[in-house]
ZAMARGU-4260 file (C-alpha; in steps of 0.2 Angstrom, whole numbers, plus 5000, padded with zeros to 4 digits):
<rodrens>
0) 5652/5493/6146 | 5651/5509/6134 | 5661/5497/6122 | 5649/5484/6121 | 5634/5497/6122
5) 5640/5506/6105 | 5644/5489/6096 | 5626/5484/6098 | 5620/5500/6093 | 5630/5500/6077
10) 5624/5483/6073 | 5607/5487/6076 | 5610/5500/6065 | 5617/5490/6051 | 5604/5479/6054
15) 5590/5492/6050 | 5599/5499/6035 | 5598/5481/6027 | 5581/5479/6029 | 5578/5496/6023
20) 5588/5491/6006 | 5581/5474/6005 | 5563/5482/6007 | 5566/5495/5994 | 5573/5483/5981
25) 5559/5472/5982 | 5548/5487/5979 | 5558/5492/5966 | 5558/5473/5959 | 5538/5473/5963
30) 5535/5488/5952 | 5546/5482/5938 | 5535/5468/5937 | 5521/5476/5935 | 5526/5488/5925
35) 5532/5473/5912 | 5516/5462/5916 | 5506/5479/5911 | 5518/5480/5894 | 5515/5464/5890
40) 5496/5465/5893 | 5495/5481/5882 | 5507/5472/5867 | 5496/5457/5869 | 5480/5466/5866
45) 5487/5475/5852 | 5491/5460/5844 | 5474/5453/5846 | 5467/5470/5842 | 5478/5470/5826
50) 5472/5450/5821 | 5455/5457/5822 | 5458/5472/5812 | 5468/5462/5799 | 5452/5448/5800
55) 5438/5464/5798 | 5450/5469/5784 | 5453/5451/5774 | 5434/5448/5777 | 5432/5463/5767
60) 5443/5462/5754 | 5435/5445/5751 | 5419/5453/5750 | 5424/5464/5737 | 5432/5451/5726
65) 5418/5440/5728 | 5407/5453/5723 | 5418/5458/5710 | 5419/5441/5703 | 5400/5438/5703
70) 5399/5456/5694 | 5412/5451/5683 | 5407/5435/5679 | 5391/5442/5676 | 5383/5431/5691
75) 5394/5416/5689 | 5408/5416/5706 | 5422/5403/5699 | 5440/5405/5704 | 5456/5391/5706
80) 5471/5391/5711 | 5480/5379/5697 | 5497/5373/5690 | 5502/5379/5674 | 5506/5366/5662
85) 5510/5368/5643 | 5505/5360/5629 | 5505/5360/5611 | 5490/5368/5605 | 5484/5385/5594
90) 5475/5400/5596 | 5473/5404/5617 | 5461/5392/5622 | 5467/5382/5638 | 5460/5364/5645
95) 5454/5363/5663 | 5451/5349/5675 | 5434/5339/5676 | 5428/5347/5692 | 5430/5364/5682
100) 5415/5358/5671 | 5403/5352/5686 | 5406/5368/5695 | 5404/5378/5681 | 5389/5369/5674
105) 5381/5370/5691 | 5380/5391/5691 | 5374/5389/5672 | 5390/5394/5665 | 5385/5387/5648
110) 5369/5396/5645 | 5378/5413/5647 | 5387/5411/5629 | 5405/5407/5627 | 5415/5406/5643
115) 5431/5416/5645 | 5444/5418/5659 | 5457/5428/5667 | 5473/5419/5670 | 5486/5429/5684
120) 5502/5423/5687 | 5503/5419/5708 | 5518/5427/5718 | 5526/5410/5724 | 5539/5418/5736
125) 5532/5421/5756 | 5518/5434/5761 | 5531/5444/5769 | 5539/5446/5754 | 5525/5452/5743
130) 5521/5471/5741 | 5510/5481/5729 | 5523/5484/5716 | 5522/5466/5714 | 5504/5463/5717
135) 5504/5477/5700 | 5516/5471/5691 | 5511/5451/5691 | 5506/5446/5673 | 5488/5443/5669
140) 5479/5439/5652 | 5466/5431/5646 | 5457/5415/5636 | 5446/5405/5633 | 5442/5387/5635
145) 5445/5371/5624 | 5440/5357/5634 | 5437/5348/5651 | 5454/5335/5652 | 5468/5344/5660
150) 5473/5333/5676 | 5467/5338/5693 | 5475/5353/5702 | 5483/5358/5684 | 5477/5369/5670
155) 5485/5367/5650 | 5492/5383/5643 | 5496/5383/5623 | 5511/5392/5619 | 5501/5408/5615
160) 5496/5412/5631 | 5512/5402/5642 | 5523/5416/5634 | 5511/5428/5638 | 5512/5424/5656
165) 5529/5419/5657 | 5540/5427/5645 | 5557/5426/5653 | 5558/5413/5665 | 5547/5400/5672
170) 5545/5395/5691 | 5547/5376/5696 | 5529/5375/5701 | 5518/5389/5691 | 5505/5393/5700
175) 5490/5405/5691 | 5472/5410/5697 | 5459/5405/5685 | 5444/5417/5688 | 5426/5416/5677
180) 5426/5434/5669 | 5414/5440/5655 | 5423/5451/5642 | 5414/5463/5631 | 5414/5461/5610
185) 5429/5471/5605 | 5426/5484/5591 | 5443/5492/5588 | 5461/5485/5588 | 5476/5495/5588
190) 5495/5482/5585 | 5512/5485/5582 | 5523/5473/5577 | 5539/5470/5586 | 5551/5470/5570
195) 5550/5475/5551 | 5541/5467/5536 | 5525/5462/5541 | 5516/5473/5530 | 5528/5466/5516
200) 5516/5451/5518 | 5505/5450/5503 | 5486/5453/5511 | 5494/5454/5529 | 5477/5459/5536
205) 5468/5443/5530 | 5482/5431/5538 | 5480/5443/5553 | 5462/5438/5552 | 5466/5418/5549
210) 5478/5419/5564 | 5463/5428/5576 | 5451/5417/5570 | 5460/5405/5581 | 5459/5414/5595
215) 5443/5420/5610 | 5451/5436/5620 | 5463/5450/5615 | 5472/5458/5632 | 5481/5472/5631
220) 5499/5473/5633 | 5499/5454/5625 | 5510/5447/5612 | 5500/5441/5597 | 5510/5430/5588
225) 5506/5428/5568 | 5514/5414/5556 | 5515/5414/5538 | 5524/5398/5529 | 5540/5397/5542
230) 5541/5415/5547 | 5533/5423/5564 | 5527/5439/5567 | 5526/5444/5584 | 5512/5460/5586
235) 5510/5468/5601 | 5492/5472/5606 | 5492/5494/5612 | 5475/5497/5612 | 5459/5488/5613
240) 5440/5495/5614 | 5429/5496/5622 | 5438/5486/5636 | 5455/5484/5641 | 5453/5464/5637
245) 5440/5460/5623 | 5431/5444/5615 | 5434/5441/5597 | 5423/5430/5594 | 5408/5434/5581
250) 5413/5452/5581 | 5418/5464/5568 | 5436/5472/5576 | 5443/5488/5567 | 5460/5485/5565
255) 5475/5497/5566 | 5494/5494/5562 | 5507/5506/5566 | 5523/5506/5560 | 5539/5494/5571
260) 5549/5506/5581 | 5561/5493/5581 | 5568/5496/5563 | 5589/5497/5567 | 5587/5479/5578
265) 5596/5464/5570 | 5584/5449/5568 | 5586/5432/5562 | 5573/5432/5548 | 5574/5442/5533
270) 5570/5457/5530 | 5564/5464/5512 | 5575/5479/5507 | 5565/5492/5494 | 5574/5495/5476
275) 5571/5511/5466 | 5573/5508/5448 | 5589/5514/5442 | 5596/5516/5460 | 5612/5506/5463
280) 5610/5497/5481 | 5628/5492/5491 | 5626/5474/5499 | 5637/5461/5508 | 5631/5443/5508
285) 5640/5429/5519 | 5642/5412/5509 | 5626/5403/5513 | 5616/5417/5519 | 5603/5427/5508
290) 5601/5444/5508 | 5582/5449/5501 | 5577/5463/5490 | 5560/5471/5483 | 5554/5481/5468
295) 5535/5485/5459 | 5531/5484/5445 | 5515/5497/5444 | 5501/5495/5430 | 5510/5512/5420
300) 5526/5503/5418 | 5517/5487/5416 | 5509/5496/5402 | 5525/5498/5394 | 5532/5480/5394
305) 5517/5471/5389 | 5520/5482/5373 | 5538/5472/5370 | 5546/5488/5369 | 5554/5486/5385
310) 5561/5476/5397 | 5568/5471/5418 | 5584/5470/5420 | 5587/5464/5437 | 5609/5468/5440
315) 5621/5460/5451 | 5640/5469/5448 | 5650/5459/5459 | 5668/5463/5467 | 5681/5449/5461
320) 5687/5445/5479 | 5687/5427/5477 | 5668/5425/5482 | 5653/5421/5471 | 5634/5423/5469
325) 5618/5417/5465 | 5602/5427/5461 | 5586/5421/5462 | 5567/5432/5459 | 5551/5428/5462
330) 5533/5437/5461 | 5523/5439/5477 | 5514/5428/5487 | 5531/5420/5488 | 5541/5432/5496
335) 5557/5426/5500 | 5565/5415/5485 | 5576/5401/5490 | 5586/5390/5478 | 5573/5377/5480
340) 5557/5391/5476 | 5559/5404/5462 | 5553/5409/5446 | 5571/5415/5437 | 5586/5411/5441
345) 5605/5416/5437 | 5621/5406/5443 | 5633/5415/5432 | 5650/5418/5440 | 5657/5436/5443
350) 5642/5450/5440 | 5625/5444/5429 | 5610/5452/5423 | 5593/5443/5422 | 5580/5447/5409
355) 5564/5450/5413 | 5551/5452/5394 | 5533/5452/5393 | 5536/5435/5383 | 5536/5426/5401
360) 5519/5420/5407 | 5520/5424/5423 | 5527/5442/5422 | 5516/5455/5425 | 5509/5470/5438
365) 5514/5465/5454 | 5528/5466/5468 | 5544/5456/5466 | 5557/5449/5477 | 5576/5447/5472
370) 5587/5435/5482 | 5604/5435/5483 | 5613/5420/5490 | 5630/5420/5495 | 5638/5404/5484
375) 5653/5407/5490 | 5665/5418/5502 | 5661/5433/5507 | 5655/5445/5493 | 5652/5462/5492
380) 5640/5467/5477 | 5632/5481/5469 | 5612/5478/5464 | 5602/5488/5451 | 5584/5485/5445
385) 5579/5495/5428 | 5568/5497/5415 | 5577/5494/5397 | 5571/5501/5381 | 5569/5487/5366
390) 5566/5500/5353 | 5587/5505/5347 | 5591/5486/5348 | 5578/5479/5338 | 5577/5492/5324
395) 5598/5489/5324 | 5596/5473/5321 | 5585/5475/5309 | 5595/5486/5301 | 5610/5471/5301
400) 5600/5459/5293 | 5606/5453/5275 | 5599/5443/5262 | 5599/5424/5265 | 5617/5414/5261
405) 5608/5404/5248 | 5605/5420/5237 | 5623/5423/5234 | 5637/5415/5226 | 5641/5404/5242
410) 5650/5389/5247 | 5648/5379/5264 | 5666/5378/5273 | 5669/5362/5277 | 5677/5364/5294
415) 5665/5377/5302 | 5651/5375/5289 | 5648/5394/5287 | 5645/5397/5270 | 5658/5409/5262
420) 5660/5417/5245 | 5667/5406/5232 | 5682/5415/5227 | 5689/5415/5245 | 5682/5399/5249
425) 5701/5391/5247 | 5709/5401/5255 | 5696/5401/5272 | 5697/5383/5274 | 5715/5385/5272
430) 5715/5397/5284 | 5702/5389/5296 | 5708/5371/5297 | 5722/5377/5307 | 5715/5390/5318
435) 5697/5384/5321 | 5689/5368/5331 | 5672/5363/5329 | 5666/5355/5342 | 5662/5336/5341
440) 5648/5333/5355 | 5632/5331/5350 | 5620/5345/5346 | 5635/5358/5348 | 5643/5360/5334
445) 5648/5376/5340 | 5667/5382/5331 | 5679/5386/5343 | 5697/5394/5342 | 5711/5381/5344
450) 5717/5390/5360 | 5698/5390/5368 | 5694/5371/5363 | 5705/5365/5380 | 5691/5376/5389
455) 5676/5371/5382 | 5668/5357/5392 | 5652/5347/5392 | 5642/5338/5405 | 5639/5322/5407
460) 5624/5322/5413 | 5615/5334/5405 | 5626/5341/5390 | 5626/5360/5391 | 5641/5367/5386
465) 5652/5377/5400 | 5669/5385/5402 | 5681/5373/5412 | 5679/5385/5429 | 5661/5384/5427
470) 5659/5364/5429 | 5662/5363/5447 | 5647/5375/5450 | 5636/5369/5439 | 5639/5352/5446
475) 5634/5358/5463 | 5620/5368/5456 | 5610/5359/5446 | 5616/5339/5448 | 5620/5338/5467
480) 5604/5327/5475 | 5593/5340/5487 | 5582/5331/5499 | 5565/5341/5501 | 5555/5342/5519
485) 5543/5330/5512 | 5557/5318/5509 | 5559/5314/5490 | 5577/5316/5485 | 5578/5325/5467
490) 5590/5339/5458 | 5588/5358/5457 | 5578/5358/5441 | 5565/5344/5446 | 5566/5350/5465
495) 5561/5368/5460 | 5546/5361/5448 | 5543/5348/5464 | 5542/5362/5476 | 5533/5374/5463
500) 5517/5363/5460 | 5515/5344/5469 | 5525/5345/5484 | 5513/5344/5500 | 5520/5353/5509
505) 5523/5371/5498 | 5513/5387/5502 | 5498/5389/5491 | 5485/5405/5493 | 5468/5399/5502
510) 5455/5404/5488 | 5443/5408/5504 | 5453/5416/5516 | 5469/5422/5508 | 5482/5415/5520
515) 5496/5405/5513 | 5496/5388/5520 | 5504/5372/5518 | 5494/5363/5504 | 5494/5348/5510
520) 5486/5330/5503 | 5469/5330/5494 | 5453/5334/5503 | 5445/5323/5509 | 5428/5324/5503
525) 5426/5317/5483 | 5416/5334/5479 | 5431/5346/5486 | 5441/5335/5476 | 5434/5338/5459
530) 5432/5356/5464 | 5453/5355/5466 | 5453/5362/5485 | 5465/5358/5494 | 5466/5348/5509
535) 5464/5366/5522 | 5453/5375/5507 | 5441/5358/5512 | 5441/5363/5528 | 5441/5382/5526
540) 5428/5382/5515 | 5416/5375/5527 | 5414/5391/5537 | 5396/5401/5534 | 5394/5416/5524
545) 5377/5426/5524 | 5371/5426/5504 | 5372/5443/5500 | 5355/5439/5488 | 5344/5431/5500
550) 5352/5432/5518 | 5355/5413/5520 | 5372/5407/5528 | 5379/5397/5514 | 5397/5387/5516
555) 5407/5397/5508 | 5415/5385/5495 | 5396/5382/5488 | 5394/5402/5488 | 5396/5403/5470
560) 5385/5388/5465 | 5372/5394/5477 | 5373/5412/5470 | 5371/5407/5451 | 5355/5397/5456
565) 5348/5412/5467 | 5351/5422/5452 | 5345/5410/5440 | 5328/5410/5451 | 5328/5429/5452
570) 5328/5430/5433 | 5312/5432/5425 | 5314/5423/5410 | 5320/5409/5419 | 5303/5411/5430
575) 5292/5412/5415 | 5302/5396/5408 | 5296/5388/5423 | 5278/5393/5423 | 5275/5389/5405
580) 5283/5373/5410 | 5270/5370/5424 | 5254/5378/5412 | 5259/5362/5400 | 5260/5348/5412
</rodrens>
């Protein structure tokens, strides 16, 4: 009995213990659940209270830029999201779509002026992504507009300002805001170009002023990119007032040009190298390759030349390691001599010397460029550039001179025909029969030793007289066809006149705004044509002048026909012509 009496207590016992466990763990598990039910209540109103802080905060920063574009587009609010697409095109104006024109015209975007536009490249990788460094850092410039045809959803970016947005690489899809912006008129300009010898340009500011004449904005920080025949200067824009981006257009910019900081860089294109008269200069030149050279000629030395009691000398000593040279000058605006464009030349093997007398036309005060071309091998060279006095020479040969063969008891040697005293005459042409050759060709004539007769060549194609080492060049030189860009196949000698006054495609200086440009065909118009402009000074001259006389805007090519009749109606006695002419009739 007391067996069965304590079992049943023990199991009572156990009985209540489990209930008691079992009621406490479902507290336990009752409170966790509301403790995580009351977690994920707080985490889900944070979220929503974060979502609606985020909305106040977008909504605001919407604000802003929407006021900031109405202010900035001086109550015009325009903005796309485009695809960048290039095309060929000059100067930084860009082409929109259709619907740009109908949205713009609607806010009367074309009664406020000319319309210009910021362009920002679009960060294309995922909002998480994108932080402020980036948002700083993305590129931004600015343009104008040149017409309404670009596809939908795409916007056409010329070179000028696609390098400026993308100058190393591009994405697949380009994205860029386009935003309605007003720019101030710039009045100062401060550039810098990225290599050496842009101010070796002759009159590099006006080609700077034909190469912005292309162009609506400047931005800060932009590349400016200037061309000149085949070379490309690149400027970089520092500083811009009175905005940090700036219209050019009808504006009168002050224009500073510091000096390239990148001077010891290597570059493709040439670069002129100053000579100082009488200073020897050390050179390599690779065969094929030039290597360019300067030098002035100032109005005191001038002075002295046009006397003719001095003369350039222009010096090339060359090191005998199997290579050869070729030298080539020309006077400025043509700055780089080829062996197609020059004004002297010298293909002499070994070292030579070129002359350079007031006797030649188109010597005179000026800066001068030397070329030297690499014919063949490699060649290491010394160049000089100096200032020789005619003065000892011609008194010394003065001096020399004789009276004249006839006046003396003379005979003509039959073999050389010299003419040689008459008691000796026997014995020279003894003497010269054997020892002398007169050469045979035409218009020679020229008396040779016998040993120096096997040397003495002549072309065939144009009989000048060379050593026997000298053919090969001179065949190469002078009679081996050149085909010119324009197409026409000639030789040096015609292909240097060609180039130097009726091919197309040769640089001349515009009369109106002193860039050099192609020349082109004939203008157009039969007046222009008479005048002798060429195909861009047609065009160039069209551009509006004020008179400086009467006020009027004039084209500029009749300025000077519309100033002598302004002057010509200004002068009294041409007034009192006219009114006698009147009192008669």
């Amino acid at each position: 009995m007391d067996f069965e009496l304590r079992r049943a207590r023990e199991k009572l016992e156990k009985e209540q213990k489990e209930r008691k466990e079992r009621a406490r763990v479902k507290l336990e598990r009752e409170k966790k659940a509301k403790e995580g039910a009351k977690k994920q209540r707080e985490a889900i109103e944070a979220v929503q209270r974060s979502r609606r802080i985020d909305a106040a905060e977008a909504q605001l920063k919407a604000d802003e830029q929407m006021q900031e574009s109405v202010l900035a587009g001086r109550g015009v609010m325009f903005y796309r999201l485009l695809e960048a697409v290039p095309y060929q095109g000059i100067g930084d104006k860009i082409k929109l779509p259709p619907s740009c024109f109908t949205e713009l015209s609607d806010q009367g975007a074309f009664d406020k002026g000319p319309m210009y536009f910021q362009l920002s490249v679009v960060h294309q990788e995922d909002s998480s992504d994108m932080n402020v460094t980036d948002e700083e850092n993305r590129r931004t410039t600015h343009s104008g507009v040149l017409e309404f045809t670009a596809d939908e959803g795409s916007v056409s970016l010329p070179p000028h300002v696609w390098h400026n947005l993308f100058p190393a690489e591009t994405p697949k899809t380009p994205l860029i805001e386009v935003r309605y912006v007003w720019l101030p008129k710039g009045t100062y300009a401060k550039l810098q170009p990225e290599r050496v010898g842009f101010s070796d340009l002759p009159n590099h500011k006006a080609i700077l002023e034909t190469s912005l004449r292309q162009h609506a904005t400047l931005s800060q920080g932009d590349i400016l990119t200037v061309n000149y025949g085949e070379l490309a200067h690149a400027l970089r824009v520092l500083e811009l007032k009175p905005s940090s981006s700036v219209s050019v257009l009808e504006t009168d910019i002050e224009v500073d040009i510091i000096g390239s900081d990148s001077a010891s860089e290597k570059t493709d294109q040439h670069i002129l190298n100053p000579l100082v008269f009488g200073k020897l200069e050390s050179g390599v030149v690779d065969e094929g390759n030039y290597m360019y050279y300067k030098f002035s000629i100032d109005n005191d030395i001038w002075g002295i030349i046009a006397l003719g009691d001095s003369r350039v000398e222009v010096k090339i000593e060359a090191e005998t390691d199997g290579g050869d040279t070729d030298l080539f000058i020309s006077r400025h605006p043509l700055i780089f001599p080829t062996r197609h464009q020059h004004e002297w030349s010298s293909h002499d093997i070994g070292s030579k010397t070129l002359i350079l007398s007031s006797k030649d036309k188109n010597l005179g005060a000026g800066t001068y460029s030397v070329g030297v071309y690499g014919f063949k091998g490699t060649t290491k060279y010394k160049i000089s550039v100096s200032v020789q006095d005619d003065y000892k020479r011609k008194v010394g040969q003065q001096s020399a001179s004789t009276s004249s063969p006839m006046e003396m008891d003379t005979v003509e040697c039959r073999n050389c025909r010299h003419y040689i005293p008459s008691r000796t005459i026997a014995l020279h042409e003894a003497f010269c029969s054997r020892h002398n050759v007169v050469c045979q060709h035409a218009a020679c004539g020229i008396v040779l030793r016998v040993e120096e007769a096997k040397n003495h060549v002549h072309c065939n194609k144009c009989g000048q007289a060379f050593q026997q080492g000298e053919m090969e060049k001179h065949m190469k030189v002078f009679h081996e066809p050149l085909q010119c860009p324009c197409g026409i196949v000639l030789e040096k000698e015609q292909m240097v006149q060609h180039q130097a006054s009726v091919c197309p495609l040769r640089l001349v200086t515009c009369r109106f705004c002193g860039d050099m440009v192609p020349a082109g065909s004939s203008a157009l118009d039969v007046r222009d044509r008479l005048r002798g402009l060429s195909e861009h000074e047609s065009l160039c001259g069209s551009r509006t002048a004020p008179c400086d006389s009467c006020g009027r805007s004039v084209m500029l090519k009749d300025m000077d026909i519309h100033q002598k009749k302004q002057c010509c109606y200004e002068c009294p006695h041409t007034n009192a012509r006219a009114s006698a002419v009147k009192e008669e009739g």
